[in-house]
C-alpha positions in Angstrom: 76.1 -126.2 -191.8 75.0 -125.0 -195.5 77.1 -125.1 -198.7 78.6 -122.1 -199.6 80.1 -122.1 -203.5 83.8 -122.0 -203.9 83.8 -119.3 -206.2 81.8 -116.8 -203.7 84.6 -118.0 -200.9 87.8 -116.6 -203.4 85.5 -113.5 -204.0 85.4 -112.9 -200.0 88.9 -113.7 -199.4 90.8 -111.3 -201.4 92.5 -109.7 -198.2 94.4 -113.1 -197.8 95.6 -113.7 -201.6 93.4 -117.0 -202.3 93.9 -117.7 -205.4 93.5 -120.9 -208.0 96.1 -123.0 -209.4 94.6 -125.8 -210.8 91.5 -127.6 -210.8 88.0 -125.7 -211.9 86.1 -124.1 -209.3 82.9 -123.1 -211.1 80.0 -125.1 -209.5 81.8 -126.8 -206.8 80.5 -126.4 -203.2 82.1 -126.4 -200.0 80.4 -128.0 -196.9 83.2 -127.2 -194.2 86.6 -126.5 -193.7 89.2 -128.5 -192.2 93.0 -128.8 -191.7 94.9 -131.5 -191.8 98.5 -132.5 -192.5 100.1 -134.2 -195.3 100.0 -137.5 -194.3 96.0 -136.6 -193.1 94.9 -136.1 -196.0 93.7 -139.3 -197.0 91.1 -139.1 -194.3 89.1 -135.7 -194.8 85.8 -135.4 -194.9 84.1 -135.6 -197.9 82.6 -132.1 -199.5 85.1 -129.9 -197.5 87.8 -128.1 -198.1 90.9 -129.1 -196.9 93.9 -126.3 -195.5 97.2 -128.6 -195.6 99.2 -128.4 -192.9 102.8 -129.1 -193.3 105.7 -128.8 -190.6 109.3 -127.0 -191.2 109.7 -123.5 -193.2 110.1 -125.2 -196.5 107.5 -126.0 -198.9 106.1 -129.4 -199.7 108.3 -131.0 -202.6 106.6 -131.9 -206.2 105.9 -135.4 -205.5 104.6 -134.7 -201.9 102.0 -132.4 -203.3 101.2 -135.2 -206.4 100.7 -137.8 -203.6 98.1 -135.4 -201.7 96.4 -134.9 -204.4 95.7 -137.9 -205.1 94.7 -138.6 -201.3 92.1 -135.8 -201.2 90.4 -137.4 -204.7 89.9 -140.8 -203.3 88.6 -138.9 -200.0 86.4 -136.9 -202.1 87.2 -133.7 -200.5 85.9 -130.6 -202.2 89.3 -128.5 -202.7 92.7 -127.9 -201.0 94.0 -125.2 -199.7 97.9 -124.5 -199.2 99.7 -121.6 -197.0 102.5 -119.9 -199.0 103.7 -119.9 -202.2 104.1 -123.4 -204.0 105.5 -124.8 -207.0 102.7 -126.9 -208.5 104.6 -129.2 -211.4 102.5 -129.8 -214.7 101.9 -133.7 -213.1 100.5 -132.1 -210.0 97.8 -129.5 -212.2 97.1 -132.6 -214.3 96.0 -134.9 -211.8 93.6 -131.7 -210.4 92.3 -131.4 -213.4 91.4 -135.0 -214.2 90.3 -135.4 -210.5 87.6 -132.0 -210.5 89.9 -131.1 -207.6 90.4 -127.4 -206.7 93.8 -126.6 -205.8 94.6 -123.2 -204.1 96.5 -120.9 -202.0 96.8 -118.2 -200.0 98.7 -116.1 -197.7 97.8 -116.3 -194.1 97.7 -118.4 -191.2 95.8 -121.2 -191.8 93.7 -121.1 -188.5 92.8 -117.3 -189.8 91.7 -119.4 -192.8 89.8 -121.8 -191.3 88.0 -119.7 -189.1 87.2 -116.7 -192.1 85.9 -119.9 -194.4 84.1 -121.3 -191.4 82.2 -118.0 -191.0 81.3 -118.1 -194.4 79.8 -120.8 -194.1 77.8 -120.5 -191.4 75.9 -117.5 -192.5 74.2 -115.1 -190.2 76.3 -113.3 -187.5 79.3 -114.7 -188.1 79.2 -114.6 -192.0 78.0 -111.0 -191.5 81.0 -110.0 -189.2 83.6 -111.9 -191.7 82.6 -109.8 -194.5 82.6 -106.5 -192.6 86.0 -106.7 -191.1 87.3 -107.5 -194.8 85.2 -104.6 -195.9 86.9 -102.4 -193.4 90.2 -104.0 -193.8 89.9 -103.5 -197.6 89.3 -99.9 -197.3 91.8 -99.4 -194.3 94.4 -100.6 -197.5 92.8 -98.4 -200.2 92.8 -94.9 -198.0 96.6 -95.3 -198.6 96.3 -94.6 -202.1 96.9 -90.7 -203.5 94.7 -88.4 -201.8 93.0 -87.3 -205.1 92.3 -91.1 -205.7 91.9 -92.1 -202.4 87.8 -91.5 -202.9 87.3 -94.1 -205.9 89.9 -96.5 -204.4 87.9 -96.6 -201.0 84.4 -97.2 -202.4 85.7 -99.8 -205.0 87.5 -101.7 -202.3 84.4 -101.4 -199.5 82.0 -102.4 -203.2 84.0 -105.5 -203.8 84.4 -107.2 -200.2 80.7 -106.7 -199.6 79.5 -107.3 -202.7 77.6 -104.6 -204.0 77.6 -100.8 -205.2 78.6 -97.9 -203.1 78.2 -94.0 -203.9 78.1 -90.6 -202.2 75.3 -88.4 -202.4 75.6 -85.2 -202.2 73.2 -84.0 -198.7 74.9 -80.6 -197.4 71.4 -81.3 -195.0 72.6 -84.8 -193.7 73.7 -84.2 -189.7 77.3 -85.8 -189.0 76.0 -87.8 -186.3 74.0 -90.1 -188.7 75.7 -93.4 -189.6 75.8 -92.9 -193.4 77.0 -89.1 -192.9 80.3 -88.4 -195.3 81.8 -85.2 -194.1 85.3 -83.3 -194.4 86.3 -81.7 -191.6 82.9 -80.5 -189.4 81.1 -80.3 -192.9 78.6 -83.0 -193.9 78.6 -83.4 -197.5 76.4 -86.2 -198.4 75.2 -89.8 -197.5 77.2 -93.1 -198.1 74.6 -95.3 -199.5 74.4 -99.2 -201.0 72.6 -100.4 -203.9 71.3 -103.2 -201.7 71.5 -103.8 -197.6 72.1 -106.5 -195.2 73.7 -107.4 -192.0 77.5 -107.0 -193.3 76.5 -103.8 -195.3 74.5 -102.4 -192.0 77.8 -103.1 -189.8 80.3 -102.1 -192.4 79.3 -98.7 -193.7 79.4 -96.4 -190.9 83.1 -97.5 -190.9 83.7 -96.8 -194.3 81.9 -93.6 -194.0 83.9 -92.6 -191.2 87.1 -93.3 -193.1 85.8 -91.9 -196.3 85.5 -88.6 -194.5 89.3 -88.8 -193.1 90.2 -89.4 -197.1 88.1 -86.5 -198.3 89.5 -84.4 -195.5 93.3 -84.7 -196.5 92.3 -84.6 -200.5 90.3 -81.5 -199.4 93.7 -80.2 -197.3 95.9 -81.2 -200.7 93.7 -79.8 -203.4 92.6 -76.3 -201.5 95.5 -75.9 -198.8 97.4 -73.4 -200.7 94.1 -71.3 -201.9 93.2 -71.3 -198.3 96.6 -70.7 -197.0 96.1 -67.6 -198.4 93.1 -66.1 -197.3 95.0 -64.8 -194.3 97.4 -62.7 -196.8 94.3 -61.6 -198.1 93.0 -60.1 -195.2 95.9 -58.3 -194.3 96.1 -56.6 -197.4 92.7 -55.4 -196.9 93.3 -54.0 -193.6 96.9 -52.7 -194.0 98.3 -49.0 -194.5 98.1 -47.8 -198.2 102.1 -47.3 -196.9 102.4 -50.9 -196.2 100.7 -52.2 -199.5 104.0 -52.9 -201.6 105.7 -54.8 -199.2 103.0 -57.0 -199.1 102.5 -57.2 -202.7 106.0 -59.1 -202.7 104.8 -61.3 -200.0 101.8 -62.1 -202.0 103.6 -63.0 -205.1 106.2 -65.4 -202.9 103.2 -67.1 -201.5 101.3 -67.7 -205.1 98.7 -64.4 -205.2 99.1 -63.4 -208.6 98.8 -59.4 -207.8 100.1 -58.4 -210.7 96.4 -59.6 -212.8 93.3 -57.7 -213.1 90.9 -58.3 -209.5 87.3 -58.5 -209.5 86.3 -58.7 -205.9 82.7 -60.2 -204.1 81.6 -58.9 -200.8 79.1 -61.6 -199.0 77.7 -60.4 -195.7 75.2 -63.0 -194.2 72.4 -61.2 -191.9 69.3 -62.9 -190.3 66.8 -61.3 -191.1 65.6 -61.1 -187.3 68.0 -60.3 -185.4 71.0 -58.7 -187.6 73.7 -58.8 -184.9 73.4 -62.8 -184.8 76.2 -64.1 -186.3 75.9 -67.0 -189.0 76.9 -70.4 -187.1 80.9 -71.7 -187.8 79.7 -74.8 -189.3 77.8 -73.2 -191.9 80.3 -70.5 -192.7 82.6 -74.0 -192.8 79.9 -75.3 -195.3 79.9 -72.1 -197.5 83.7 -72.2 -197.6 84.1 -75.5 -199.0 81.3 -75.5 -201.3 82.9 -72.5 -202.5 86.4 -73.8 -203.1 84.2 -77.1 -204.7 82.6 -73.9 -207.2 86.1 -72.9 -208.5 88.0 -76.2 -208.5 87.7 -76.6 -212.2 87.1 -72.7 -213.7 90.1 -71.0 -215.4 90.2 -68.0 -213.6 92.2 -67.8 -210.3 90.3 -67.9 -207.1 90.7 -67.1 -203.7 88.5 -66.9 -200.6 89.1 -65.1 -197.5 86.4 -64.9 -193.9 86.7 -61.2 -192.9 85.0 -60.7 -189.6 82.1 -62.8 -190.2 81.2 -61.8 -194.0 83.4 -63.9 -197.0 85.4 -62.0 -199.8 85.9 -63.8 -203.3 88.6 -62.9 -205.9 88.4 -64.0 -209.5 91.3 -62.7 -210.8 92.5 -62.9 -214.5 94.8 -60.8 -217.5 94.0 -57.2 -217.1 91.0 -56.8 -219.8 89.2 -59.8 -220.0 86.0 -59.9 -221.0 83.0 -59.9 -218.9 84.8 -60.9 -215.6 82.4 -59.6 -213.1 79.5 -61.2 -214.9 81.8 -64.6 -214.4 82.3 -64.0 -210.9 78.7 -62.9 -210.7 78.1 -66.3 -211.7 79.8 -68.2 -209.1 78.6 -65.8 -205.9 74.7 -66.7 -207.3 75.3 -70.3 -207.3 77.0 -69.4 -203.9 74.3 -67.4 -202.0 72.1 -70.3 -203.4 73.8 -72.7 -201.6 74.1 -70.3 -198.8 70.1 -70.0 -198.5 69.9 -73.9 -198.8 72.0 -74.9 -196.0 71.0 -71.9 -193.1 67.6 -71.3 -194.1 65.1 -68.6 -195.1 66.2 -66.6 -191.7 69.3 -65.8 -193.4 70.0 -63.9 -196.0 73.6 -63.2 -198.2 73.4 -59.9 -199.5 76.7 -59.6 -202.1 78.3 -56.4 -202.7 80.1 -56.8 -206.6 83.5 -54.3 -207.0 84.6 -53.9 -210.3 88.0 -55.4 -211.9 91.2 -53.5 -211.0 94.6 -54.1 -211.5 97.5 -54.9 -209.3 97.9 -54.9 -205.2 96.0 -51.6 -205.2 93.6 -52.3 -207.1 93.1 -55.6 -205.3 92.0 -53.8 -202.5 90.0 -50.9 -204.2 87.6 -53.7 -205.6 87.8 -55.3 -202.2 86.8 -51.8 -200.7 84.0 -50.9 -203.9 82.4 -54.9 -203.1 82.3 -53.8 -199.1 80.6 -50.5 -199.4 78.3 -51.5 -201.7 77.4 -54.4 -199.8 77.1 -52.5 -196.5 74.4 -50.2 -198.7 72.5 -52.6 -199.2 72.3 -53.9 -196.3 72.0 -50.4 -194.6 69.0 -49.9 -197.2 67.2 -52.9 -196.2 67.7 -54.5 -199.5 69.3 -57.7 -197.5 69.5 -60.4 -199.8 70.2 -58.5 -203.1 73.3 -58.9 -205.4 74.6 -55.2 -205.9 77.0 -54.0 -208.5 79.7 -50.8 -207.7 78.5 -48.0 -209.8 81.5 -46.9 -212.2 81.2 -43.2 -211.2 83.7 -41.7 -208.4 81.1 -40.0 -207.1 78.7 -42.8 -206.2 81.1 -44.3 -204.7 81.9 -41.4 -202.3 78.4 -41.3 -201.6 78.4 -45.0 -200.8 81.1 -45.2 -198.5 79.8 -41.8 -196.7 76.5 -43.6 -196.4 77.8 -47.0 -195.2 78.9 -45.7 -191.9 76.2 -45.9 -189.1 77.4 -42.5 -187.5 76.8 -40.5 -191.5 73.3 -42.2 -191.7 72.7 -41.5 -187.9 73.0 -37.3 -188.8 71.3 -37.3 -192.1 68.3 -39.3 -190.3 68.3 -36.6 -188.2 68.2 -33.7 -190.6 64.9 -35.6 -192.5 63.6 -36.6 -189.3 60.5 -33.7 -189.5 59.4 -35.0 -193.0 59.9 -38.8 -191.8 56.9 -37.7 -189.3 54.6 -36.7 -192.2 54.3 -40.6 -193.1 56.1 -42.4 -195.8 54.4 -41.3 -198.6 54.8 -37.7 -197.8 58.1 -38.0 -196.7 58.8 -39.5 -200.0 57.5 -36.7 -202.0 59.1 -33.9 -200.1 62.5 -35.8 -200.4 62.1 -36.1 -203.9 61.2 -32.2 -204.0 63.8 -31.0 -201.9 66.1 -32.9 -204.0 64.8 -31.2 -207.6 65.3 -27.9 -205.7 68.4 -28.3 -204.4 70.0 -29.6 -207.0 69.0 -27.1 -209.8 70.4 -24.1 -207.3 67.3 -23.1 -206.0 65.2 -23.2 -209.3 61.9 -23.4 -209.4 61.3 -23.9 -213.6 63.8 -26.2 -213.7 62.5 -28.7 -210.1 59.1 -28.4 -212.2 60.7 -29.6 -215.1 61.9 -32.4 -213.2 58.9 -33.3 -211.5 56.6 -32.4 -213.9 54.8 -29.6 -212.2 54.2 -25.7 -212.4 56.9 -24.1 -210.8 53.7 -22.5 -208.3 53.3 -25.7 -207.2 56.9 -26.7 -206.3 57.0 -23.3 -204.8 54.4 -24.3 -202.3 55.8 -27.3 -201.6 59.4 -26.0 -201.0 58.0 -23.4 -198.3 55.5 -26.4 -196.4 58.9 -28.3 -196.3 61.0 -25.5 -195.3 58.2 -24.6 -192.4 58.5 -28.4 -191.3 62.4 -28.6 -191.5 62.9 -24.9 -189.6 65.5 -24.3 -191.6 66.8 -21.6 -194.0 67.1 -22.9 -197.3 69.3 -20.0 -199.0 72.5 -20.9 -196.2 74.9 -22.9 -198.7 76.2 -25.5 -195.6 72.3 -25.7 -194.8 71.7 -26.7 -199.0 74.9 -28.9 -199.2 73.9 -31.0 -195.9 70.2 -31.3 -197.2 70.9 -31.8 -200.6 73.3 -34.9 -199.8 70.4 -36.2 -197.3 68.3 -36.4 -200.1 70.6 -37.7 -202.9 71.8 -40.3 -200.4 68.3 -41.2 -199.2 67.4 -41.6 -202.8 69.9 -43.6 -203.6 69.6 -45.9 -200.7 65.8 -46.6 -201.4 66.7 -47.0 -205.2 65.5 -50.8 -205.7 
């Protein structure tokens, strides 16, 4: 059996109290373990440490312990170990001392002792298996501690009873089946990783991992619970009658929505770029929400995050006026989508409609509104993956929301659909002339102004595009219907 130094067997024992109380331990080397009782004493082995064995609930008295002392010098053992607290007088400490004779103790049973200490010092399998279940029974004690500690605790405990370094890094790509994987909830976060490896650390960490993750998931529950508690509140005030809006103003303030502040709303709708009816898997929506809630944890503003259908809806809300508080939450929804791209790949894309800051339960729900539309543009547009701010003019907006239903796109495709056949560069051009036309009441000077032509030559464009569209272009429900085809087609192909 090797030798195994005394100081490395205190370090390994924590779990079971060892401690010194007299004697030096520093270069002394244990060659087995034993137990014996009092009177036994006298004939241990050499080089091993002793566990005393004593019968009856009370402790040995002060001269009983002075006389073992002495036994165990003239036997030359390498230390003693008692079970329990002892009082060891000042004769008992001196004869340790003068005899280089380790005296400690601990609280356990001493043939848990014997056999964790014979482990040790074995080595191999057994030495291996000791120090993993005091790893794992180390951090079993430390995910007790507050769940916003709990993290520090766990890899400080699982550090010291193996005997090396452990941190989490951040891999949103690592799959939760892998034995280092460090998730919260279905999530995967990041990898549990060791400064340096062996048998113990191999058997230990997937343990710790897995109880890591249970920790991170309840500080994850205390820290975000009430943001995401929310969400659902949210939603409803989204959806609700204009009618119903107050009453749920009230319920909004009870459950900590501060409606009352200034709203600046993000609309993120994830399409693949394929297939746009597939929706976005749950455990990267999952993903998206957390690092999300991880993005606001420490700003000022207040957050919130709601799933509506399967696109998200962000909040940054703040004092009616502040400064630049789109561009903040602009901010956030980049480093977002980012994130977004990163974890679901380059089939996906997050294209973000941005409403602009309103006040109140109302307003609320207008940004909420002005961040859909312009989102559903975009999308509509084929500009899937851009980050689109509300225009500030009522009028856009109409057009917007006129143009973000499928069945309003459906009848304006319709009315271009002659100069769609003339190709896409000619179908261009007469949209663009139709659109100078129109919207200068049927002027010619002014469409050549415009488009910088002679009004001859908008003339005969106007009549080769009236010929192709069959239709009479002095009716006024004819001009209104094309002209807001063209402004809206436009608009949409605006980059």
């Amino acid at each position: 059996m090797a030798q195994v130094m005394l100081a490395r067997i205190i370090e390994q024992s924590e779990q079971f109290g060892m401690e010194t109380r007299a004697g030096d331990i520093d270069g002394v080397r244990i060659g087995g373990v034993e137990m014996l009782s009092l009177d036994d004493v006298a004939h241990a082995t050499p080089g091993r440490l002793v566990i005393v064995l004593h019968s009856g609930p009370e402790q040995p008295r002060a001269y009983q312990i002075d006389i073992v002392i002495r036994r165990a010098i003239a036997a030359e053992a390498a230390a003693l170990l008692f079970v329990g607290e002892i009082s060891l007088a000042e004769t008992s400490r001196s004869l340790a001392d003068r005899g280089a004779l380790p005296v400690l103790t601990a609280n356990a049973a001493p043939s848990e002792l014997a056999v964790f200490i014979d482990r040790l010092l074995r080595g191999g399998a057994a030495e291996a298996m000791a120090r993993a279940e005091r790893a794992v029974a180390a951090v079993g004690l430390a995910a007790e501690a507050d769940p916003l500690d709990a993290r520090a605790a766990i890899l400080e405990a699982a550090g010291a009873a193996l005997g090396i370094e452990l941190t989490v890094v951040d891999a949103p790509a690592v799959k939760w089946t892998d034995s280092d994987a460090v998730c919260i909830g279905e999530v995967p976060v990041g990898r549990l990783l060791a400064d340096q490896t062996d048998a113990a650390v191999s058997i230990a960490l997937p343990v710790v991992a897995a109880i890591l993750s249970r920790a991170l998931q309840r500080e994850s529950q205390v820290r975000f619970g009430p943001a995401r508690s929310r969400a659902d509140l949210i939603v409803e005030m989204l959806l609700a009658e204009s009618s119903r809006i107050d009453a749920l103003a009230v319920d909004a303030a009870r459950a900590g929505l501060p409606v009352q502040l200034a709203h600046a709303a993000a609309w993120i709708a994830p399409k693949h770029r394929d297939d746009p009816q597939q929706r976005l898997p749950a455990s990267i929506v999952a993903a998206i929400e957390l690092r999300a809630f991880q993005l606001i944890d420490e700003r000022d503003e207040v957050w919130h995050l709601a799933a509506f259908h399967d696109d998200l809806v962000m909040l940054a809300s703040e004092e009616a006026g502040a400064a630049n508080q789109q561009r903040r939450l602009r901010d956030v929804v980049e480093q977002l989508v980012a994130f977004g791209t990163g974890v679901a790949g380059d089939d996906w894309t997050f294209t973000v409609g941005l409403g602009t800051p309103q006040s109140g339960a109302s307003g609320l729900r207008q940004s909420a509104t002005e961040a859909r539309i312009t989102a559903e543009t975009a999308v509509a547009s084929g500009r899937l993956g851009a980050i689109e701010v509300t225009d500030v003019t009522g009028l856009r907006r109409v057009l917007l929301d006129f143009y973000a239903s499928p069945l309003s796109r459906a009848l304006l495709d319709d009315i271009l659909a002659p100069l769609d056949a003339l190709g896409a560069e000619r179908s261009a051009i007469s949209v663009r002339t139709l659109l100078a036309y129109l919207s200068n009441r049927n002027s010619l000077a002014r469409a050549g102004e415009v488009l910088t032509l002679h009004p001859n030559a908008v003339n005969y464009r106007v009549r080769r595009i009236e010929q192709s569209l069959d239709l009479d272009l002095e009716d006024p429900d004819t001009r209104f219907a094309l002209e807001l085809a063209c402004r809206l087609r436009v608009m949409a192909t605006a980059r």
